[in-house]
N, C-alpha and C positions, 0 to 999 in steps of 0.2 A: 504494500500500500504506500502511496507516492505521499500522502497528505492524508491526516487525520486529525482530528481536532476538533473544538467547535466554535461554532460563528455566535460571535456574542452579539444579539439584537433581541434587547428585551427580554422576556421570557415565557415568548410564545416558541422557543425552540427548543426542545427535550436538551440542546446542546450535540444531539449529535453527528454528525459529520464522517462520511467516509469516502476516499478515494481510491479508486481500484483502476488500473490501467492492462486493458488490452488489447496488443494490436496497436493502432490508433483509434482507440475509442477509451476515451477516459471516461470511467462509470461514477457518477457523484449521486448517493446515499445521502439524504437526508431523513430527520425522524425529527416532527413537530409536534406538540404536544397539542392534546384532545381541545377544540373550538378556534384551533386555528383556520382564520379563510382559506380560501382557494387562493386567491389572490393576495395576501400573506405570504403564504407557503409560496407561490409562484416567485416572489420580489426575494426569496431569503435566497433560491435557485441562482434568479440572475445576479444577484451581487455578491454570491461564492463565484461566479466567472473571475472578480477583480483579484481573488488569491492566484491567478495564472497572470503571466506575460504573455505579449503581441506571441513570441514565438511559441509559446503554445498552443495559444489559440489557434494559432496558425495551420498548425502542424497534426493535432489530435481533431474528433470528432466529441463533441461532449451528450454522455449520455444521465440525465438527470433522474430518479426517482423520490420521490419524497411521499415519505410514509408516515402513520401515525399507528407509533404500535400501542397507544392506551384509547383510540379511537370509539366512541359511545356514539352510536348506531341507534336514534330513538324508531319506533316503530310508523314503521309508514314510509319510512325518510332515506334514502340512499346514500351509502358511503360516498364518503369524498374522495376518500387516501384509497389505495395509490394515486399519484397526479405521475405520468411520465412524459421528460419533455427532452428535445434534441436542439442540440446548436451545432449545423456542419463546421468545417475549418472556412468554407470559404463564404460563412455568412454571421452575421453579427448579430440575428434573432435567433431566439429561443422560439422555436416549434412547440405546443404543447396539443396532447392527443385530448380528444371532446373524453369527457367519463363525466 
């Protein structure tokens, strides 16, 4: 694992952080804690990009997940977590898949 650690913003992030590399496809793990938004969790993705350099970016594909493993599930209501989302090397957006 290339980077592990966690991104300090707040504490709607369980803290934890994981980076896995393979190939070029760098895999970033994240786990946000239970009532975090979509769009929370989406913002905590893109601004773990800024722990990489232009030449990484450059060079790797990034593959994002962000999970809530204390996730409450009220009845009716459809999970949020998993959120999975892509940024190629030769684009500066973050892809995120409809769930």
């Amino acid at each position: 694992s290339m980077y592990r650690g966690s991104i300090s913003n707040g504490s709607l992030l369980s803290g934890f952080l994981n980076v896995d590399v393979r190939g070029r496809i760098v895999y970033v793990t994240i786990d946000v804690i239970n009532g975090t938004s979509k769009l929370d969790a989406q913002s905590y993705a893109v601004k773990a990009l800024e722990k990489f350099d232009e030449k990484t970016l450059g060079y790797y594909d990034i593959q994002f997940i962000i999970t809530c493993d204390k996730e409450v599930v009220n009845e009716g209501e459809k999970a949020v977590y998993p959120i999975e989302g892509a940024k190629k090397r030769t684009s500066n957006q973050v892809v995120w898949t409809n769930n």
